[in-house]
C-alpha positions in Angstrom: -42.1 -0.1 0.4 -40.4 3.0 -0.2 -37.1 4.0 1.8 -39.2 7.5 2.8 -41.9 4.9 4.9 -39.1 4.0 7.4 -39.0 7.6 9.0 -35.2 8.0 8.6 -33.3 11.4 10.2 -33.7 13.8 7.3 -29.7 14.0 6.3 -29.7 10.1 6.3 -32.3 10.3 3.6 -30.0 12.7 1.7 -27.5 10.1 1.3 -30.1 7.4 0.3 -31.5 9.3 -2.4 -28.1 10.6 -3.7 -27.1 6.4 -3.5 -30.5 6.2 -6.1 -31.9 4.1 -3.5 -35.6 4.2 -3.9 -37.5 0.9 -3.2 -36.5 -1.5 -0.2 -35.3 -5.0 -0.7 -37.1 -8.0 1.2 -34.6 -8.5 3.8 -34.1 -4.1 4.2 -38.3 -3.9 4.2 -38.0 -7.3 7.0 -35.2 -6.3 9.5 -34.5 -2.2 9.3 -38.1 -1.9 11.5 -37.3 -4.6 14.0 -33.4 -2.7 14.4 -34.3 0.5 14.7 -37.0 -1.0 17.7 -33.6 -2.4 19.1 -34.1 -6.3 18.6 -31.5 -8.3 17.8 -31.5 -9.6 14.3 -30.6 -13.4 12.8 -30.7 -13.1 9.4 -30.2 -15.8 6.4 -29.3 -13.4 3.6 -26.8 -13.7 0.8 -24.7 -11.0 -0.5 -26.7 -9.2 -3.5 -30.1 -9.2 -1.5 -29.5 -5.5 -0.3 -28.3 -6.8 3.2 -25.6 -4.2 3.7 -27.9 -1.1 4.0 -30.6 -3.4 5.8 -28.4 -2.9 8.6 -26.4 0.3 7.6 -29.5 2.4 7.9 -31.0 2.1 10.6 -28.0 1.5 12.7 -26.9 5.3 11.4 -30.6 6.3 12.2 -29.8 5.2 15.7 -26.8 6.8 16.0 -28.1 9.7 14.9 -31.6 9.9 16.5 -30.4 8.1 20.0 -26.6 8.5 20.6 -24.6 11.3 22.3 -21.7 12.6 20.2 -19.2 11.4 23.2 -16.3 10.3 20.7 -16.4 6.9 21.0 -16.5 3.9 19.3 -20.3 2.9 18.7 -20.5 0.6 16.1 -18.1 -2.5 14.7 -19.2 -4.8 12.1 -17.2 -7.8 11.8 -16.3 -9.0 8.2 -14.1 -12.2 7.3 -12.1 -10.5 4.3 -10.8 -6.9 4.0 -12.3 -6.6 -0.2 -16.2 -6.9 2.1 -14.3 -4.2 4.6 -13.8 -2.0 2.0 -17.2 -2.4 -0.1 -19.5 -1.8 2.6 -17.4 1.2 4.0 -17.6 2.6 0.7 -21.8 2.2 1.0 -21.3 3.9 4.7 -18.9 6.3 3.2 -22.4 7.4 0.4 -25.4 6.6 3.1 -23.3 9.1 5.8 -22.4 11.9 3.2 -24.8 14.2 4.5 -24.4 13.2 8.5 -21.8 13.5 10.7 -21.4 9.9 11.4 -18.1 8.8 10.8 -16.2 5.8 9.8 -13.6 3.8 8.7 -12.2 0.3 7.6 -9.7 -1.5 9.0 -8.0 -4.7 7.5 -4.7 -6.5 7.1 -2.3 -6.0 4.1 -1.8 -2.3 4.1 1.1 -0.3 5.0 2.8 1.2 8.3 1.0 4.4 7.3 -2.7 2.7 6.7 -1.9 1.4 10.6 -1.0 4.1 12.2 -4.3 6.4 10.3 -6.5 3.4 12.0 -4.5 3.8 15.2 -5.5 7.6 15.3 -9.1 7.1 14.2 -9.8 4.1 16.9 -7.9 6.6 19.6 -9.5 9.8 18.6 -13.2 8.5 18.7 -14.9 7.0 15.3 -18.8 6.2 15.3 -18.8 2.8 13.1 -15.6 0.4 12.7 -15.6 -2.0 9.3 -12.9 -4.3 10.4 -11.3 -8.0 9.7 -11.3 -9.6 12.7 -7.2 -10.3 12.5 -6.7 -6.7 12.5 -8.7 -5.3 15.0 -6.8 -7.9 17.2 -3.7 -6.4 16.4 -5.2 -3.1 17.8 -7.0 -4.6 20.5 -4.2 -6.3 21.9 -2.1 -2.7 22.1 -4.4 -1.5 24.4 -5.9 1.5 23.0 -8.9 0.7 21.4 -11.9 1.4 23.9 -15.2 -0.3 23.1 -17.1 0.5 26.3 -19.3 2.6 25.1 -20.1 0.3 21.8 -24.1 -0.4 21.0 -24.2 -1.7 17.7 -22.0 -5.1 17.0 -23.1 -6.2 13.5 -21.2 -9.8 12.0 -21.8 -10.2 8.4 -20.9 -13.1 6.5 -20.8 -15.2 9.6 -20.6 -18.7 7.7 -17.7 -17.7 6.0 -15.8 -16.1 9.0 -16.4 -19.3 10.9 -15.1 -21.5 8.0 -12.3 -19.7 7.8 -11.3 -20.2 11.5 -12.1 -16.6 13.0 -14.6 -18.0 15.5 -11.6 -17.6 18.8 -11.0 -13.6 17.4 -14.8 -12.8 17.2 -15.1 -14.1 20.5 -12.2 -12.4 22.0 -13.3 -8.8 19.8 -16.7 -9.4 22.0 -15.2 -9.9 25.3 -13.9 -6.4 25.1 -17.6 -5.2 24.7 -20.4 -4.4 26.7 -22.9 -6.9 27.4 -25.6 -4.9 26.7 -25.4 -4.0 23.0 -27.5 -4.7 20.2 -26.6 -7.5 17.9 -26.9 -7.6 14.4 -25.9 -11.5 12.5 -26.1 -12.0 8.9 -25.2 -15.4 7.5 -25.9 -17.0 3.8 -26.5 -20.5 5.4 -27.3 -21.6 8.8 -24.9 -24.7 9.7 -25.3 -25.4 13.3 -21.9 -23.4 14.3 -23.9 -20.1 13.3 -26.6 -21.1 15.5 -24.3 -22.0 18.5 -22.8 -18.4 18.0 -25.8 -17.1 17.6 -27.6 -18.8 20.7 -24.3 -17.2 22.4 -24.6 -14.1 21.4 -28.2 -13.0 21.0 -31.1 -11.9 23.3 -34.2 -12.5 21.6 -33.5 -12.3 17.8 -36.3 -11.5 15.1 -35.0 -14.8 12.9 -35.1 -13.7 8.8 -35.0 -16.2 5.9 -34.2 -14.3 2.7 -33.8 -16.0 -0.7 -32.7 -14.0 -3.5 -35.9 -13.9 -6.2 -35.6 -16.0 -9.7 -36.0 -14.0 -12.8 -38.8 -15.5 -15.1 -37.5 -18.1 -17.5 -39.2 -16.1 -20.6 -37.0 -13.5 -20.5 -34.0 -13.8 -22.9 -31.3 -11.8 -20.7 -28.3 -10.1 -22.4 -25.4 -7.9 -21.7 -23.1 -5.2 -23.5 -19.8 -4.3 -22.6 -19.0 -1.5 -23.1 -17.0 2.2 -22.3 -19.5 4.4 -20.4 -19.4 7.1 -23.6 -20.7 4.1 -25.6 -23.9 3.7 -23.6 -25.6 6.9 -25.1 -25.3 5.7 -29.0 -25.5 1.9 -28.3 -29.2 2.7 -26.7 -30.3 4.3 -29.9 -28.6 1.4 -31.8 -30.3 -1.0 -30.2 -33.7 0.9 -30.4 -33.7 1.3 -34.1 -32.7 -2.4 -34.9 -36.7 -3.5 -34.6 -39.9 -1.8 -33.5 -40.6 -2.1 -30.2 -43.9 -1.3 -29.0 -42.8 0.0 -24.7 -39.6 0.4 -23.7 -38.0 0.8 -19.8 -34.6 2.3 -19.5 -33.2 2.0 -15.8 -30.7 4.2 -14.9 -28.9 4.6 -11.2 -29.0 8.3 -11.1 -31.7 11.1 -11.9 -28.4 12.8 -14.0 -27.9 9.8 -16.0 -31.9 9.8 -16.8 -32.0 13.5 -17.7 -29.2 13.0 -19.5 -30.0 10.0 -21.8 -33.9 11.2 -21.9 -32.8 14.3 -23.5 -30.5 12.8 -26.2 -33.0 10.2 -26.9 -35.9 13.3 -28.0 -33.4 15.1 -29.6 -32.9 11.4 -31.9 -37.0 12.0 -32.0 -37.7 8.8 -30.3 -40.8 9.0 -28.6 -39.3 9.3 -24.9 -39.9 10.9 -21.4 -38.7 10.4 -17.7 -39.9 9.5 -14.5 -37.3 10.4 -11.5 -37.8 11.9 -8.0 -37.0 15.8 -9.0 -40.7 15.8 -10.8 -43.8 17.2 -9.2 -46.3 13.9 -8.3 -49.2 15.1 -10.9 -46.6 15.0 -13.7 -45.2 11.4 -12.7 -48.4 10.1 -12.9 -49.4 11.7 -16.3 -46.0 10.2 -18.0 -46.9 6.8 -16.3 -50.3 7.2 -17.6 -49.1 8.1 -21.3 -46.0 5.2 -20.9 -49.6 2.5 -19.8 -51.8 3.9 -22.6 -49.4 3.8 -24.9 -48.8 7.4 -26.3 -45.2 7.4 -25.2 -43.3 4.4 -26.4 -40.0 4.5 -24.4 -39.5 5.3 -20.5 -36.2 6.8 -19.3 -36.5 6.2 -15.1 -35.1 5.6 -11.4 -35.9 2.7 -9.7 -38.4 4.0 -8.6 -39.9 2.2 -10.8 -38.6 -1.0 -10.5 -40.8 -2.7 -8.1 -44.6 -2.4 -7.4 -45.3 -0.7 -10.6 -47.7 -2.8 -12.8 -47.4 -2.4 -16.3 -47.6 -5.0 -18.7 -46.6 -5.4 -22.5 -42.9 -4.2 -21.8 -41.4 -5.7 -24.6 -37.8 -4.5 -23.8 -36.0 -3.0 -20.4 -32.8 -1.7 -20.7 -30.0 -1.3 -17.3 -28.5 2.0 -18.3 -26.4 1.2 -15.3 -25.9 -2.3 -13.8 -28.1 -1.8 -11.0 -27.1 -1.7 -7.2 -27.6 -5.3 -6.0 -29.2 -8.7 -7.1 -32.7 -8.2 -5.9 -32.7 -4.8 -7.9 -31.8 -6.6 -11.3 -34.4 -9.2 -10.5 -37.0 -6.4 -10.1 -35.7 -4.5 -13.2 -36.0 -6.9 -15.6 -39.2 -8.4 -14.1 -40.9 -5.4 -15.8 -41.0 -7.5 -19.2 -42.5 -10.8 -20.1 -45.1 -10.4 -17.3 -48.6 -12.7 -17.4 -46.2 -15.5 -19.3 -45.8 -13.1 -22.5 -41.8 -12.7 -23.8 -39.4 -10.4 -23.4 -36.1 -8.9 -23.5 -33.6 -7.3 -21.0 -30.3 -6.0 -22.3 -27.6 -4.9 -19.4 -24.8 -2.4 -20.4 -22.1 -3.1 -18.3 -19.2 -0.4 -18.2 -15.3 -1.3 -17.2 -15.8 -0.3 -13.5 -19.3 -2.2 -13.5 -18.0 -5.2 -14.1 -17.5 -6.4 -10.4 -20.9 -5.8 -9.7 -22.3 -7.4 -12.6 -20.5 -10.8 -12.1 -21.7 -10.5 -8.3 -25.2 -10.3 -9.9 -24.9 -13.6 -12.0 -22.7 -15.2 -9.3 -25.9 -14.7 -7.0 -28.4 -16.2 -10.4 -25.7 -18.7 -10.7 -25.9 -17.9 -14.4 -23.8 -16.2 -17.1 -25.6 -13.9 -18.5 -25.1 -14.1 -22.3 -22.8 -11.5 -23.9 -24.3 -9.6 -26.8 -21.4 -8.6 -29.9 -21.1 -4.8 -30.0 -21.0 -3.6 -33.5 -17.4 -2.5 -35.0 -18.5 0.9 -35.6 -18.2 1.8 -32.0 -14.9 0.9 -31.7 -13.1 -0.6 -29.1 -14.6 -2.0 -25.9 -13.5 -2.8 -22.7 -11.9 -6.7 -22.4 -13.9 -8.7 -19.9 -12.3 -9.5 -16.7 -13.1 -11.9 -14.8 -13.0 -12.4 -11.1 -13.3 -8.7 -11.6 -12.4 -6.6 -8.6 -14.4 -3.7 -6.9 -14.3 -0.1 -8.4 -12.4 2.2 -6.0 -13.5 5.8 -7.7 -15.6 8.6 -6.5 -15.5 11.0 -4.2 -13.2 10.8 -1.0 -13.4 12.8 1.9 -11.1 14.0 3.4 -10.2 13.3 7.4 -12.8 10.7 7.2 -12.8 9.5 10.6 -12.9 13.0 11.9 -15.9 14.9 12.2 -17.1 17.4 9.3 
């Protein structure tokens, strides 16, 4: 199911398709219908199985199809640790680019200054609230904060908030709220503490069991570290060590495939690319060539990565490491299909590191690392317990209105 079958507000679909985002997840294609109808939603869904937009989008649909811009607060989600805070307000920050929803987190550890800027934006009105629940206490019990006009209350990571002793804040965060809201609970495991919360707090629920895919056991799995200029020449290194008969490249952005397509002809590999900015007739003639085998390597989006059936992919290639678990399993599921072998390498770049170990934290497997020759030079050490990349664009005044 493709993210244009939901019937998103047209400047919400800006921000999806500048994200990449083409295909839904499971748990996105399970729970985004049944939020935008206004259910309430208990969902068993671990972090890497696209969980964070399943509830992202439609609640900014909502706010932007059915809410009055009154300045007020009208969504909070809950998180039990401010590194979460700050991830999925960077994935608001990208899904809202084009809206003007606003947002911002708020956790513990910062500055004076970081408090007062949350003070300003809780006083002055902000749509959608990432907070920790110790924090938004602290603002909450100043007297300020002003949650009566809230509709959306989203709790992610519920197990872990409730193992780590939050379960007295959440429920004092919700007695400042409206009773009739819409309520949003995402938990990887069920214990029977969620499902007291939960039979607190919901009306109703759609109930969702989500477990992240497997990829086959026939696939031999690898992964390069490297600098992102290395990524270019280590593709055509890798595609001149044997013959390979059909090759997928994934890449995260329609730039990145242009980019590497082109370089990749200009090398005189047999090559062409598949991403949203071609006509339909002209995807379906490279697909066509890519099945027949006339055009040995594939440069695409991932809009190819699921529902696409091709067989005898002997090697796929993440250009990027993709956005989430459930992606990679869908990636590399192009190869060794109907019990045949096959490869799929992963280059991994300094600030994709975090994501990466997320992905084979979710397998529960370490993905073996493949020796980069010395010819290109130095590459990046490998950290582990790697921590989130903070780069890209920043807007300014972000809990103000553009």
């Amino acid at each position: 199911m493709n993210f244009t079958d939901f019937g998103f507000d047209d400047y919400l679909m800006d921000g999806i398709e500048s994200m990449g985002y083409v295909s839904a997840t499971p748990v996105q294609e399970q729970v985004i219908p049944s939020i935008i109808d206004g259910r309430d939603i208990i969902a068993a869904a671990q972090t890497g199985t696209g969980k964070t937009a399943a509830f992202l989008l439609p609640v900014l649909h909502n706010i932007l199809t059915q809410t009055a811009d009154n300045g007020k607060i009208k969504c909070m989600v809950i998180v039990p640790t401010r590194e979460l805070a700050t991830q999925i307000a960077q994935t608001l920050d990208g899904l809202s680019y084009f809206t003007e929803v606003s947002s911002i987190p708020v956790y513990g550890g910062g500055s004076g200054d970081l408090f007062a800027t949350e003070r300003k934006a809780l006083v002055s009105g902000v749509d959608i609230v990432v907070c920790t629940p110790g924090r938004m206490i602290s603002h909450l019990n100043m007297g300020y904060v002003k949650l009566d006009e809230l509709k959306y209350l989203v709790l992610d990571e519920a197990d872990r908030m409730l193992d780590m002793g939050f379960y007295e804040d959440i429920v004092k965060i919700i007695s400042y709220m409206p009773k009739e809201r819409q309520n949003l609970l995402f938990s990887a495991t069920m214990p029977p503490a969620i499902r007291k919360l939960a039979n607190t707090l919901l009306r109703n629920p759609v109930e969702v069991n989500i477990a992240i895919s497997k990829p086959a056991e026939h696939i031999k799995q690898g992964v390069f570290y490297v600098y992102e200029p290395q990524k270019i020449p280590l593709v055509k290194y890798v595609l001149k060590q044997q013959e390979f008969k059909s090759v997928l490249i994934f890449c995260s952005s329609k730039l990145n495939v242009k980019q590497l397509s082109e370089e990749l002809k200009r090398a005189k590999f047999s090559v062409d690319q598949i991403q949203s900015d071609l006509e339909q007739d002209k995807r379906e003639q490279v697909l066509l060539d890519f099945r027949n085998n006339k055009l040995k390597i594939l440069v695409a989006t991932d809009i190819l990565s699921r529902g696409i059936d091709i067989e005898d992919i002997d090697l796929v290639i993440n250009y990027d490491v993709p956005h989430d678990g459930e992606d990679y399993i869908h990636r590399i599921g192009r190869t060794a299909r109907a019990a045949a072998k096959g490869t799929a390498y992963t280059f991994v770049s300094e600030k994709e590191q975090y994501k990466f170990q997320q992905i084979e934290k979710l397998m529960d497997r370490t993905v073996e690392s493949q020796p980069v020759p010395e010819e290109f030079g130095a590459v990046p050490e490998v950290k582990e317990g790697a921590k989130p990349f903070k780069g890209g664009k920043k807007r300014n005044n972000k809990f103000k209105k553009k």
